[in-house]
DOFI-837516 format. One record per residue (C-alpha): residue in one letter; x, y, z. Coordinates in Angstrom, 1 decimal, padded with zeros to 4 digits. Layout:
% DOFI-837516
<pt res="a" c1="X" c2="Y" c3="Z"/>
...
% end
This chain:
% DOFI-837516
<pt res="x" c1="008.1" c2="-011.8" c3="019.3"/>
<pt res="x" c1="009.4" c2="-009.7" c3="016.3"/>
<pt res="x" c1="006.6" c2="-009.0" c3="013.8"/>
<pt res="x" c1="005.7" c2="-007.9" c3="010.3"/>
<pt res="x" c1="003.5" c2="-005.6" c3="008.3"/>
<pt res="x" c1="001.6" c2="-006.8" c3="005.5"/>
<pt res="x" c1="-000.5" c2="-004.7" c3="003.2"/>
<pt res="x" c1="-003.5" c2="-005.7" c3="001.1"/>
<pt res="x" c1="-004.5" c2="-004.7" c3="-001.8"/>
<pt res="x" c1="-007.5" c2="-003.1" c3="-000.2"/>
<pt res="x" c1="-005.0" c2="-001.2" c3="002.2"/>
<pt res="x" c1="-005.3" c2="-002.8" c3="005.1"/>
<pt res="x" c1="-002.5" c2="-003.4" c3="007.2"/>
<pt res="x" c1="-002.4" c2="-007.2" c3="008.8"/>
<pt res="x" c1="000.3" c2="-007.8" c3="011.8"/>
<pt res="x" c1="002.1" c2="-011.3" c3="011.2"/>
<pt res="x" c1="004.4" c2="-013.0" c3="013.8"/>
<pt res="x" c1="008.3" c2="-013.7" c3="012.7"/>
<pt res="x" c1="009.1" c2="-017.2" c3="014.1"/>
<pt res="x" c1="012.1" c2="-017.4" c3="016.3"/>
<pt res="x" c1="015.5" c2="-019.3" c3="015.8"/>
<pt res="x" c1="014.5" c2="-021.8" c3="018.5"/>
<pt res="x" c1="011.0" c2="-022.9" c3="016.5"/>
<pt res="x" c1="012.9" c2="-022.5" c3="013.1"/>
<pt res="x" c1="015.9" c2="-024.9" c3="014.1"/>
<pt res="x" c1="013.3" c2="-027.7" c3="015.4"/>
<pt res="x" c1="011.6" c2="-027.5" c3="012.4"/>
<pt res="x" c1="014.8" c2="-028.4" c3="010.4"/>
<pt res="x" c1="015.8" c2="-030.8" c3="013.1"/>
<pt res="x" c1="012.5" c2="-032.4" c3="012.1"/>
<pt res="x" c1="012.7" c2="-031.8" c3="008.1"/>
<pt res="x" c1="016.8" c2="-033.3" c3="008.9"/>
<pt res="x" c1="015.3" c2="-036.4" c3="010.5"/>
<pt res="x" c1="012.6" c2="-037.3" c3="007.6"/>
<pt res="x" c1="015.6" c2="-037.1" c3="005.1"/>
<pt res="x" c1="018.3" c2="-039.2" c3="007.0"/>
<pt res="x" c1="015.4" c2="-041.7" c3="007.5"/>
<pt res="x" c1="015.1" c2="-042.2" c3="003.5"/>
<pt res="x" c1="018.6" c2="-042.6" c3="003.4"/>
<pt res="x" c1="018.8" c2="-045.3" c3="005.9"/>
<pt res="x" c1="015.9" c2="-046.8" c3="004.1"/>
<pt res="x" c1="017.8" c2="-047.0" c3="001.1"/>
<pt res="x" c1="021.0" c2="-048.3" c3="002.8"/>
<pt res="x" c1="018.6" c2="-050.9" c3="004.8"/>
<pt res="x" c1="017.0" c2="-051.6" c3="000.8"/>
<pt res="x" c1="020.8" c2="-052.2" c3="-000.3"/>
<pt res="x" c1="022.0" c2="-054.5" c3="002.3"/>
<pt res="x" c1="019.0" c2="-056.8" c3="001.7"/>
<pt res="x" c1="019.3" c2="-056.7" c3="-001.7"/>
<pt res="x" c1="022.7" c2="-057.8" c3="-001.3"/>
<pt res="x" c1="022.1" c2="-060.5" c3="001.4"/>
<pt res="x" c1="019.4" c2="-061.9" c3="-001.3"/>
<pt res="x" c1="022.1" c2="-062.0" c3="-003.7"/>
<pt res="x" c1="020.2" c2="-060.2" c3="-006.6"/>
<pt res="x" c1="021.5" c2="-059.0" c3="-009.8"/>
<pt res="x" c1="022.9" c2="-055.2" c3="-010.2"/>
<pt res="x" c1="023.6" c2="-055.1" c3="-006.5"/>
<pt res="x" c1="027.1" c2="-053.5" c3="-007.2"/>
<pt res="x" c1="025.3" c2="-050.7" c3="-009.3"/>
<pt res="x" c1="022.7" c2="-049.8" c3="-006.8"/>
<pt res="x" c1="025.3" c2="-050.0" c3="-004.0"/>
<pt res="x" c1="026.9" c2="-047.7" c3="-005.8"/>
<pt res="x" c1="024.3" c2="-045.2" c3="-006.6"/>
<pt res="x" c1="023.3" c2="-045.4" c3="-003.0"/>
<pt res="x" c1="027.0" c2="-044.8" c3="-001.7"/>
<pt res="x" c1="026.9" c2="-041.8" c3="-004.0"/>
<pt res="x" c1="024.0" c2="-040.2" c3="-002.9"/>
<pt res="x" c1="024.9" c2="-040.9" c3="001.0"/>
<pt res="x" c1="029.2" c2="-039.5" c3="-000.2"/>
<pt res="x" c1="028.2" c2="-036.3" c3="-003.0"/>
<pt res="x" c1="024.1" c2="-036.2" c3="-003.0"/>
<pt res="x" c1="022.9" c2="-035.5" c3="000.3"/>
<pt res="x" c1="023.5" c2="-031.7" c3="000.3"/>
<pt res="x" c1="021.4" c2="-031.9" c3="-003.0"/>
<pt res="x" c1="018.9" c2="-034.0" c3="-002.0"/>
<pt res="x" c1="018.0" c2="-032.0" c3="001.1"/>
<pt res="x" c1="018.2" c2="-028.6" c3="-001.1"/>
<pt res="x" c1="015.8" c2="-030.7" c3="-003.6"/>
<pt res="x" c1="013.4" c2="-031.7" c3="-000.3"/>
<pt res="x" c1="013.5" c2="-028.3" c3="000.8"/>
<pt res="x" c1="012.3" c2="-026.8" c3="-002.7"/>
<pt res="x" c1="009.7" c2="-029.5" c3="-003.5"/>
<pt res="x" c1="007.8" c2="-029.1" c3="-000.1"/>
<pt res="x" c1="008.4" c2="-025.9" c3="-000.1"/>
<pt res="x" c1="006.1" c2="-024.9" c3="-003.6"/>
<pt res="x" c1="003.9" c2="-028.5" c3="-003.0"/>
<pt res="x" c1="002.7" c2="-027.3" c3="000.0"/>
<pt res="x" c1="002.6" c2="-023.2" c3="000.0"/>
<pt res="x" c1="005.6" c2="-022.5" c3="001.7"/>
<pt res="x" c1="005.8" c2="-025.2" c3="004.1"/>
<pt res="x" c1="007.2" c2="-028.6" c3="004.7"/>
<pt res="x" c1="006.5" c2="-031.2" c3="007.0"/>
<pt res="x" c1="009.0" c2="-029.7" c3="009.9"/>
<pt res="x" c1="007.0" c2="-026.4" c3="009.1"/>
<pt res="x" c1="003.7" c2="-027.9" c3="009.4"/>
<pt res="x" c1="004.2" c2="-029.2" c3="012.7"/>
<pt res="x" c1="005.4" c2="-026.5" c3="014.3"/>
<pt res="x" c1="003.1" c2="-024.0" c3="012.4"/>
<pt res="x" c1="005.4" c2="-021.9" c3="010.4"/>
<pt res="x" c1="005.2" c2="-020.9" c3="006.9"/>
<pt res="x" c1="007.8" c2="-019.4" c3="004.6"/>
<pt res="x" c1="006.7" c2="-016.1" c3="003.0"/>
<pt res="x" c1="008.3" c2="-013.3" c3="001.2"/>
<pt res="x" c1="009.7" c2="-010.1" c3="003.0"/>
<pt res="x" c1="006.5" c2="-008.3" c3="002.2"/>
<pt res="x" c1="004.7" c2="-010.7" c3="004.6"/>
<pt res="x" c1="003.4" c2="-012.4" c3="000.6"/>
<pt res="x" c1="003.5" c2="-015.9" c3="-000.5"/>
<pt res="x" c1="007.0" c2="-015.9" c3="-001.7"/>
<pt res="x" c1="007.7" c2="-016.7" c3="-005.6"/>
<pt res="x" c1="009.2" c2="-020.1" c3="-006.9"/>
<pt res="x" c1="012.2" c2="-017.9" c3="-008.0"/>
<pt res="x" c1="012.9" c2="-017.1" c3="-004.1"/>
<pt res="x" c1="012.3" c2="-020.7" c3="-002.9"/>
<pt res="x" c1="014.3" c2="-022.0" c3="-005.4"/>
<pt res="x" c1="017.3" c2="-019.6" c3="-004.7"/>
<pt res="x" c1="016.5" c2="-019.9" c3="-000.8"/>
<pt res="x" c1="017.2" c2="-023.8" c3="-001.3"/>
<pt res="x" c1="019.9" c2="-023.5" c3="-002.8"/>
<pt res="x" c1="021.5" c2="-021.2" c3="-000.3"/>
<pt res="x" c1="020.6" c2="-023.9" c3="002.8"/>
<pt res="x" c1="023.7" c2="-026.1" c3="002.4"/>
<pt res="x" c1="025.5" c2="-023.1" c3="003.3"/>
<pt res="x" c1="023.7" c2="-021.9" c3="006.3"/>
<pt res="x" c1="023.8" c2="-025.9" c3="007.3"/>
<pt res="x" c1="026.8" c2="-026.7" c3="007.4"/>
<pt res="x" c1="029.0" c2="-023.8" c3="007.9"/>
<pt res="x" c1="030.0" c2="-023.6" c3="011.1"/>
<pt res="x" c1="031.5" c2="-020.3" c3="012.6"/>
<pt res="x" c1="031.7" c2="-021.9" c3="015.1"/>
<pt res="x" c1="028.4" c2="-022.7" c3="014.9"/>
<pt res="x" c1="025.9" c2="-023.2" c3="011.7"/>
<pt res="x" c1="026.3" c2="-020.0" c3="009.9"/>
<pt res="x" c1="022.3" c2="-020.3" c3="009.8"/>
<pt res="x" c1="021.4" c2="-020.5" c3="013.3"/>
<pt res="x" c1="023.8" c2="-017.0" c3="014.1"/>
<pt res="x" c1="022.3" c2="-015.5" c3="011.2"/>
<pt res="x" c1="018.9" c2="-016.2" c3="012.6"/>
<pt res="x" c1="019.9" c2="-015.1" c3="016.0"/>
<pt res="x" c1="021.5" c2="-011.7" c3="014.7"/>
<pt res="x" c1="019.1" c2="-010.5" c3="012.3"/>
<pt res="x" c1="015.7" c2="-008.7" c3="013.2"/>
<pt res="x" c1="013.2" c2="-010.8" c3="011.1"/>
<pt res="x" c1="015.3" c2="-013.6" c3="012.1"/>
<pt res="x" c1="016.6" c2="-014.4" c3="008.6"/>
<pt res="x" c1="019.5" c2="-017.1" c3="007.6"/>
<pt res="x" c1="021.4" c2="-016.4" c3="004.7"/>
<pt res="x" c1="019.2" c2="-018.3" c3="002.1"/>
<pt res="x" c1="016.5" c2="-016.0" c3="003.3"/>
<pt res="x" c1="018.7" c2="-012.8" c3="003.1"/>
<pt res="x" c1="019.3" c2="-013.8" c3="-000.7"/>
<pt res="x" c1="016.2" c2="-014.7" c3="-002.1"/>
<pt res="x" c1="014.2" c2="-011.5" c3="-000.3"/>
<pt res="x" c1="012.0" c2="-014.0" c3="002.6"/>
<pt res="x" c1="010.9" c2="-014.3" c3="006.0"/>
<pt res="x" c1="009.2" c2="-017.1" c3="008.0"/>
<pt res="x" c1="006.1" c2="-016.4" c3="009.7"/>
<pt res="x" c1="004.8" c2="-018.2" c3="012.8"/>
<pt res="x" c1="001.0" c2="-019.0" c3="012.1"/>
<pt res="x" c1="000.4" c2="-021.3" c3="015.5"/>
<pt res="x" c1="000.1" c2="-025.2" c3="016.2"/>
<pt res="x" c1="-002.4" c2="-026.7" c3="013.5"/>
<pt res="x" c1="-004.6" c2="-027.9" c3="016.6"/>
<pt res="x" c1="-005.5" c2="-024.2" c3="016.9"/>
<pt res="x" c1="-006.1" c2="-023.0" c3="013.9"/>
<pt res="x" c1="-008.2" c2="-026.6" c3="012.8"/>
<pt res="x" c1="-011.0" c2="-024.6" c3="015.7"/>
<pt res="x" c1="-011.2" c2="-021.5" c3="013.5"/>
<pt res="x" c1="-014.2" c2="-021.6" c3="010.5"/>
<pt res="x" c1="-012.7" c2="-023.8" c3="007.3"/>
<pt res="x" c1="-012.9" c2="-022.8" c3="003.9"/>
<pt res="x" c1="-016.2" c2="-024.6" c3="003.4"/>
<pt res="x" c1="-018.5" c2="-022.7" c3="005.6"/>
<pt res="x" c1="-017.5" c2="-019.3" c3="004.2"/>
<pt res="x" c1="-020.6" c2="-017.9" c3="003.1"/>
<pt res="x" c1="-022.7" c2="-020.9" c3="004.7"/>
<pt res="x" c1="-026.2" c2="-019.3" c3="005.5"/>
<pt res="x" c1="-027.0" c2="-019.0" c3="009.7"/>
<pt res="x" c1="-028.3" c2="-016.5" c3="012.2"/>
<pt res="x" c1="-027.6" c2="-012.7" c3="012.2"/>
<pt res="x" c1="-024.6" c2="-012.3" c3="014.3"/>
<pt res="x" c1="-024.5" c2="-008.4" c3="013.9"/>
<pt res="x" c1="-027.4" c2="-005.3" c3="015.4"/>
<pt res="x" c1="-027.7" c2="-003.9" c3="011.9"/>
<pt res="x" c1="-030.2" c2="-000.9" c3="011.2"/>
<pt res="x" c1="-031.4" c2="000.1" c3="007.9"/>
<pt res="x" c1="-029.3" c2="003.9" c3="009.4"/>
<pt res="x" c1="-026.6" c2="002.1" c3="008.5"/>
<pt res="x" c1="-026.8" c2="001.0" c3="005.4"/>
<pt res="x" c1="-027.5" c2="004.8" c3="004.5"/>
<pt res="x" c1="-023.7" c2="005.5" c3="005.7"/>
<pt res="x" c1="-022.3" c2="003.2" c3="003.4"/>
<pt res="x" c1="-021.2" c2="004.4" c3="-000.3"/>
<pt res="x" c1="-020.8" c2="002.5" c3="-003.6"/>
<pt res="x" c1="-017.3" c2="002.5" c3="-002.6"/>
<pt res="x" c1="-017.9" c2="000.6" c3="000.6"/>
<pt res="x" c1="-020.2" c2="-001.9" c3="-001.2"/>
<pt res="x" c1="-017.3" c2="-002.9" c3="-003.7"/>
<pt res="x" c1="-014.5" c2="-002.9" c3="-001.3"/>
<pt res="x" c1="-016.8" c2="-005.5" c3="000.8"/>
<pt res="x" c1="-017.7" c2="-007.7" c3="-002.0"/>
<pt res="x" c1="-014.1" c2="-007.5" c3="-003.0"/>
<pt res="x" c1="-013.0" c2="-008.9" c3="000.7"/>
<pt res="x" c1="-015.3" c2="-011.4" c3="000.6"/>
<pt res="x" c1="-014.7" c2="-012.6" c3="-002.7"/>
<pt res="x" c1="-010.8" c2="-012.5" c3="-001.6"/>
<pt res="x" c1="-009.2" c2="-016.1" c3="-002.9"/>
<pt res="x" c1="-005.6" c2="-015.9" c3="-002.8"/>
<pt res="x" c1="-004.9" c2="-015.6" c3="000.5"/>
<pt res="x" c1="-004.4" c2="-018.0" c3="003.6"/>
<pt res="x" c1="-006.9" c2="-018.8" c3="006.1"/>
<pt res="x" c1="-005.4" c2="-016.9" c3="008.5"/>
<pt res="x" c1="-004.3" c2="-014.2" c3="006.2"/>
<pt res="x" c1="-008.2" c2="-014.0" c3="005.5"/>
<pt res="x" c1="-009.5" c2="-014.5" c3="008.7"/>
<pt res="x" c1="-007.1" c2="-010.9" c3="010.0"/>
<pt res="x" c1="-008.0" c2="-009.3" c3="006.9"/>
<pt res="x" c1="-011.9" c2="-010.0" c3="007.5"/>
<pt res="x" c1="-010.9" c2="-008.7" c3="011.3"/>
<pt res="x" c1="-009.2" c2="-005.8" c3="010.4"/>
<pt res="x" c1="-012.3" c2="-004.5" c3="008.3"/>
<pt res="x" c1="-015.0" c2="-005.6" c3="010.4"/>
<pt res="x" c1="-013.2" c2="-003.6" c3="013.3"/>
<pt res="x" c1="-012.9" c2="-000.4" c3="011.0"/>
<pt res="x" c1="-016.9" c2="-000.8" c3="009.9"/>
<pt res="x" c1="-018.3" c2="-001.4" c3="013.5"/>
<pt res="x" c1="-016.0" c2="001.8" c3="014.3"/>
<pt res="x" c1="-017.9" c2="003.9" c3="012.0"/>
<pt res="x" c1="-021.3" c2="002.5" c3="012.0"/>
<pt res="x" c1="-021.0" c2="001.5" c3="015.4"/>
<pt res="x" c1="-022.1" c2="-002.1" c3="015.9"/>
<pt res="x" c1="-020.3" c2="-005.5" c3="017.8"/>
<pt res="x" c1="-018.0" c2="-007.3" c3="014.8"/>
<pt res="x" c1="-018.6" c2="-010.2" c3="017.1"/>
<pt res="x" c1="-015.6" c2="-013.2" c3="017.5"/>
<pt res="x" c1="-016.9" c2="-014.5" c3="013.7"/>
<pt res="x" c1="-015.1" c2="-012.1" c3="011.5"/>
<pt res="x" c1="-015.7" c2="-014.1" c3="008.4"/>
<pt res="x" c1="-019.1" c2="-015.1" c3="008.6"/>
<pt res="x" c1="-019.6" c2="-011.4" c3="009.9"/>
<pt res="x" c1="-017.9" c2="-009.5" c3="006.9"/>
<pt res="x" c1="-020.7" c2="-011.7" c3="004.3"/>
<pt res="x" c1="-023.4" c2="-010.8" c3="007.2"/>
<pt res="x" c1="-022.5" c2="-007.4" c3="006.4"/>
<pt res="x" c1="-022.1" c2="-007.5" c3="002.7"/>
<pt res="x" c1="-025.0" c2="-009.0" c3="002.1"/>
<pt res="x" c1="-026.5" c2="-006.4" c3="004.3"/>
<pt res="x" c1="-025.3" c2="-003.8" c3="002.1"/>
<pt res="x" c1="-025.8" c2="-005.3" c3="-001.2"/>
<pt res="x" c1="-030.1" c2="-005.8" c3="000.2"/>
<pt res="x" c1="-030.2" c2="-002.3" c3="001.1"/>
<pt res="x" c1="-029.2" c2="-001.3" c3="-002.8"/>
<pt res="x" c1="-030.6" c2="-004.2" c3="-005.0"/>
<pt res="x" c1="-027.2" c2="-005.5" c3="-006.8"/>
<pt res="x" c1="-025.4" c2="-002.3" c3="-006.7"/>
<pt res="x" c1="-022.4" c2="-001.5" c3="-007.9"/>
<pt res="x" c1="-020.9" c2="-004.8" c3="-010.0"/>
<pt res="x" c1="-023.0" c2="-006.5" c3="-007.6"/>
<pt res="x" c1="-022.5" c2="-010.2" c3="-008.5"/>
<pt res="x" c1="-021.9" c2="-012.4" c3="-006.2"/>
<pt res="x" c1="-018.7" c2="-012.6" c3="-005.2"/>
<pt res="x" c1="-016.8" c2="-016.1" c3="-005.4"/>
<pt res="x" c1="-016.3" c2="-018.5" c3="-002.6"/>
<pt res="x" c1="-013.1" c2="-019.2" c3="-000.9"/>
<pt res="x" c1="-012.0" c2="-022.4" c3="-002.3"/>
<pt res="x" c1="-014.4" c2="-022.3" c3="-005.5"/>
<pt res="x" c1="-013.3" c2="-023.1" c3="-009.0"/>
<pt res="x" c1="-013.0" c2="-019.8" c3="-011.2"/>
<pt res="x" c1="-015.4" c2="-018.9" c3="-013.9"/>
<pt res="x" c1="-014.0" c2="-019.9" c3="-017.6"/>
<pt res="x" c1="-012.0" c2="-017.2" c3="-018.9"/>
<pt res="x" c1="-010.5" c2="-015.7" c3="-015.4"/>
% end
């Protein structure tokens, strides 16, 4: 599977996986069948209304015959959008299937790019040469990108079912006291300069990423530091990289800026 490179701010690389054309089209299949179901709910609304012989039936026949004629196009652009910012770059086809729409740079994309990327989908839907202009797109491209996505500058990334990542820590035990999971020796802390000690508390205290963008992130450094002070970073990488900060920041007081970093998922101080 076709993958990209992200970088964070610390300079870290972290590897994310492109989802394919097959996982991509189920998850529109899916997203297609949610919408056509609210417009059968509103035909099925219509009818009954008219059966019952209520007032203003004509109008709402009407407006319902307009949407199904001239508003569908727009209402699934609109669904895609909405979801799309609501619920960071995924909607509920997405979700299921564990994909999340991000921007080129492997970043959560702007609501400039979703907006345009929407917009674009009729297009890739329902142009057929000979077949949806979307799926061939996604089929010929590298990163697997339809046109909406070569427009607005985005990618989707495959982040696994949400059974499997539900097992990996949550946002609330972050920082959660427990046992030492990492063979730590006061040697150690020796080998670690004020630039270590901020770039730690700065990954722990790291609150605009994902969880899974957090969890690599926390891998990728506790593979470096267990490289160079040579200890296990053990299968915990979160709950390892505060281990080891807090390890650092005992061995010189508060150090450098050393306030406590804040937790994933905490509110912000005022002013921030």
């Amino acid at each position: 599977m076709a993958s990209l490179i992200a970088e964070t701010a610390e300079g870290i690389r972290l590897r994310r996986r492109l989802a394919g054309a097959g996982s991509r089209l189920a998850a529109g299949l899916l997203d297609g069948i949610l919408v056509s179901a609210g417009f059968l709910a509103l035909l099925f609304a219509a009818a009954l209304l008219a059966g019952l012989g209520i007032d203003l039936v004509d109008e709402l026949s009407r407006f319902v015959l307009g949407l199904v004629a001239g508003g569908l196009v727009g209402v699934l652009a609109l669904y895609q959008a909405a979801f799309l910012l609501a619920w960071d770059g995924q909607t509920p086809g997405k979700r299921l299937l564990g994909l999340r729409l991000a921007a080129a740079d492997g970043h959560p994309p702007s609501a400039l790019q979703v907006v345009l990327r929407s917009l674009v989908w009729p297009v890739d839907a329902f142009l057929f040469v000979p077949a949806p202009l979307g799926l061939l797109l996604m089929a010929a491209t590298p990163r697997c990108q339809r046109l909406g996505d070569l427009a607005a500058g985005t990618v989707v990334l495959a982040e696994g079912a949400p059974e499997a990542r539900a097992a990996a820590p949550t946002v609330a035990s972050r920082g959660a006291p427990g046992a030492a999971t990492l063979s730590l020796s006061p040697g150690m802390a020796a080998r670690l300069s004020d630039e270590d000690f901020v770039l730690l508390r700065d990954l722990v205290g790291r609150t605009d990423l994902a969880d899974a963008d957090h969890r690599e992130l926390a891998g990728a450094a506790l593979e470096h530091y267990g490289e160079r002070l040579g200890f296990d970073p053990g299968a915990r990488p979160e709950s390892a990289l505060r281990e080891l900060y807090a390890f650092a920041r005992a061995a010189r007081g508060a150090g450098p800026g050393g306030a406590e970093p804040p937790q994933r998922g905490a509110p912000s101080p005022p002013g921030n």
